[in-house]
C-alpha positions as CSV (number, residue, x, y, z in Angstrom):
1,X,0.0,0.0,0.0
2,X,1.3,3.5,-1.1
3,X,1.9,6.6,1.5
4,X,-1.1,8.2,-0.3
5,X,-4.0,5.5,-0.4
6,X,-3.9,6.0,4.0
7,X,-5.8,8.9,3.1
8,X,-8.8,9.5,2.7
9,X,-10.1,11.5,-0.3
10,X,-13.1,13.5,-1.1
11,X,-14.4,15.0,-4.3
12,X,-17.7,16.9,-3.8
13,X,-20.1,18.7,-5.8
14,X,-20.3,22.4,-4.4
15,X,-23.3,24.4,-5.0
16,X,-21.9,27.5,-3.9
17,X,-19.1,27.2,-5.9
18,X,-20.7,25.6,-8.5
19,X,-17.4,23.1,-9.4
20,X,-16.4,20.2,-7.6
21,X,-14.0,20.4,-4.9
22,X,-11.9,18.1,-3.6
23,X,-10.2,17.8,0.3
24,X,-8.7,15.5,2.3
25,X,-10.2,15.2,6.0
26,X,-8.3,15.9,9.0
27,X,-5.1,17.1,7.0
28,X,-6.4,19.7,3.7
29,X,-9.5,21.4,3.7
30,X,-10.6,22.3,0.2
31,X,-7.5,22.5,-2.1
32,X,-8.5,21.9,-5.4
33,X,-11.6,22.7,-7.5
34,X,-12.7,22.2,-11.3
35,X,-15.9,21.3,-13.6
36,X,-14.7,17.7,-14.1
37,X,-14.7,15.4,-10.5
38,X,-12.4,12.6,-12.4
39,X,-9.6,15.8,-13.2
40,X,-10.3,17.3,-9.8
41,X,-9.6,14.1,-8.2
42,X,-6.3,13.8,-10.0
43,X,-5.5,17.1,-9.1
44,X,-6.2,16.1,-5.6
45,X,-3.7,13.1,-5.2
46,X,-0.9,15.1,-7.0
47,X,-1.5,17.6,-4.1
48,X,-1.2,14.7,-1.7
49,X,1.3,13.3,-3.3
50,X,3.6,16.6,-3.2
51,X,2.7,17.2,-0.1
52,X,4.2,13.6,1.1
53,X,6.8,14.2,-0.5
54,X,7.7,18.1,1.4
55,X,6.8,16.1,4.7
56,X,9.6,13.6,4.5
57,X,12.4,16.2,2.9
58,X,11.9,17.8,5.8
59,X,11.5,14.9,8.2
60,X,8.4,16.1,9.7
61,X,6.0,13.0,10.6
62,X,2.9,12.6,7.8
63,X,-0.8,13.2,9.7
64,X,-2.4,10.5,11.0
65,X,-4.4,9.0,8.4
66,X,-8.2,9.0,9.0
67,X,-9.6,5.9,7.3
68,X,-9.8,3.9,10.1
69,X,-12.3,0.9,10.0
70,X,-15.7,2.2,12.1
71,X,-17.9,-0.1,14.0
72,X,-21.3,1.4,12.8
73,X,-21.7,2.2,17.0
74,X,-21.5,5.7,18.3
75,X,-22.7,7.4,21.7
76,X,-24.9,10.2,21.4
77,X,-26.0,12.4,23.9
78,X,-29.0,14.1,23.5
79,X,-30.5,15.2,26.9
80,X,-33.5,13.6,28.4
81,X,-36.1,15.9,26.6
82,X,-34.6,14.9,23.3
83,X,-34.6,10.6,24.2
84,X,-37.9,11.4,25.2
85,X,-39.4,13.0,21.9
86,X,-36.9,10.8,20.0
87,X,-38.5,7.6,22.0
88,X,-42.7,8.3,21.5
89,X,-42.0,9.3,17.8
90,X,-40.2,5.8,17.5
91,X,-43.0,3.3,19.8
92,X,-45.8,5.5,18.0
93,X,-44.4,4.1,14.6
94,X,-43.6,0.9,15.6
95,X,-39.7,1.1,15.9
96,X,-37.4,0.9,18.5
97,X,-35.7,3.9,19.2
98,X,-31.9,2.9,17.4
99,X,-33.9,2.2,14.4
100,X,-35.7,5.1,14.1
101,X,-32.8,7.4,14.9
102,X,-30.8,5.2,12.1
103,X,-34.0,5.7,9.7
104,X,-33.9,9.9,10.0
105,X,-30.1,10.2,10.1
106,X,-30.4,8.0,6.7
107,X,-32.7,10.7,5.5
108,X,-30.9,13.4,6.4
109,X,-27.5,12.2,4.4
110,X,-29.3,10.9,1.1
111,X,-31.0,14.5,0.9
112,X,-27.7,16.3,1.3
């Protein structure tokens, strides 16, 4: 495995901007941009790949790399008015409370 496929890489549509943009969590925010996502993604891992390169001329240690493996499990805290709202809502459809959470959160990313 290469220095650069640790990393995790992201080409998005931006409507602001109206191009794609492409970043690389937890070490480049937004450093490239274009009309075409294949070319901007390009552009992104000769970014990544120079900046590999600068890091270890100068013997300074690379980022951690974020694409660790996730166990689908995360603790949320909500308060107790929020469990409370969030638990009727669920038993008054007929879910338990994980799925339903799991049901809007789906929601919420496939409209983004």
């Amino acid at each position: 495995m290469k220095e650069k496929d640790k990393y995790l890489k992201i080409v998005e549509w931006s409507e602001e901007d109206q191009c794609y943009i492409g970043s690389i969590p937890g070490w480049m925010g937004k450093c490239c941009h274009g009309d075409d996502e294949v070319k901007v993604y390009s552009k992104l891992i000769k970014i990544l790949d120079e900046w590999i390169l600068v890091y270890k001329k100068e013997g300074m240690k690379l980022p951690k790399p974020t694409n660790k493996k996730y166990s689908g499990k995360f603790v949320l805290r909500t308060g107790s008015d929020l469990h409370k709202v969030l638990t009727v809502r669920a038993l008054n459809e007929g879910d338990s409370l994980n799925n339903y959470v799991v049901k809007k959160l789906n929601k919420i990313v496939s409209d983004s």
